[in-house]
C-alpha positions as CSV (number, residue, x, y, z in Angstrom):
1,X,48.1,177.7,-108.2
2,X,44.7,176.7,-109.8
3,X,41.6,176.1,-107.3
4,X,42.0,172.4,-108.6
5,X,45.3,172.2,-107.5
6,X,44.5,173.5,-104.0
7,X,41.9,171.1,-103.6
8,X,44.0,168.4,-103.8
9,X,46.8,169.3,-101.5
10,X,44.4,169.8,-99.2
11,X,42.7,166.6,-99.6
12,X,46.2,164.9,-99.4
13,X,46.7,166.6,-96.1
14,X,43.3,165.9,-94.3
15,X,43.3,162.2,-95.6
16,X,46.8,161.8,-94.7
17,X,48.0,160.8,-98.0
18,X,50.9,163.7,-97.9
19,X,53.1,163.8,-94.7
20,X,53.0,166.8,-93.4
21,X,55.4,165.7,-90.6
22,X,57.9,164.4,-92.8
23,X,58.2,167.9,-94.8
24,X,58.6,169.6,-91.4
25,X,61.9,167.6,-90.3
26,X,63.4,168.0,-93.4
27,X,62.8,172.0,-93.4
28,X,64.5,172.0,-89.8
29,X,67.2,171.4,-91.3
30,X,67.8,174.5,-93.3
31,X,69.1,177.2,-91.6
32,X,67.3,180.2,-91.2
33,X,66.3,183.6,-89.5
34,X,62.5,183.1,-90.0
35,X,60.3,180.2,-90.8
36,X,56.9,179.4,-92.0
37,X,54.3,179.0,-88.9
38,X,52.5,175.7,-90.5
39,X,55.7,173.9,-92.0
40,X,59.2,175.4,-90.9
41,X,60.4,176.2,-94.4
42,X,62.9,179.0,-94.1
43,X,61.5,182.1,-95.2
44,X,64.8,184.1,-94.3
45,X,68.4,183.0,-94.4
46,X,70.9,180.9,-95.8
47,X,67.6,178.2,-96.3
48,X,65.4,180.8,-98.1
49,X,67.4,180.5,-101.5
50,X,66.8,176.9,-101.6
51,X,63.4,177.3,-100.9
52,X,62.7,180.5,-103.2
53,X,64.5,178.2,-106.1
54,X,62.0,175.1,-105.9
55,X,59.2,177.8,-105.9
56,X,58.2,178.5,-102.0
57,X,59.0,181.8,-101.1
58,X,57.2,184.2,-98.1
59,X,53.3,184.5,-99.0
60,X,52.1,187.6,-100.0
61,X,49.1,188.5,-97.9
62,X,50.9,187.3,-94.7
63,X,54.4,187.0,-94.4
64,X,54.7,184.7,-91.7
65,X,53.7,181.9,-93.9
66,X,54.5,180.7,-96.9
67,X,53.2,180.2,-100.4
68,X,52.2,176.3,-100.1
């Protein structure tokens, strides 16, 4: 992910233009062993192939989140 990049998700999230809530219901949904701490996407589990496929997967530095 580029800096620009970054800076706009983050933008989206603070003005409210993404919904963060929204993102979090859906990932409920998933079944899984382990989740991320900020948005519930599965990390472990059935739900963790789906997730590693569209490109979210554990992050690297701290595995209790992921790689948004």
């Amino acid at each position: 992910m580029d800096p620009q990049s970054g800076d706009e998700v983050w933008r989206g999230l603070l003005s409210g233009e993404f919904d963060w809530e929204r993102d979090r219901r859906r990932f409920r949904l998933l079944p899984a062993s382990k989740r991320c701490k900020n948005c519930l996407a599965p990390l472990k589990g059935a739900g963790a192939l789906f997730m590693r496929w569209i490109g979210r997967g554990p992050y690297e530095r701290n595995p209790r989140f992921c790689n948004f």
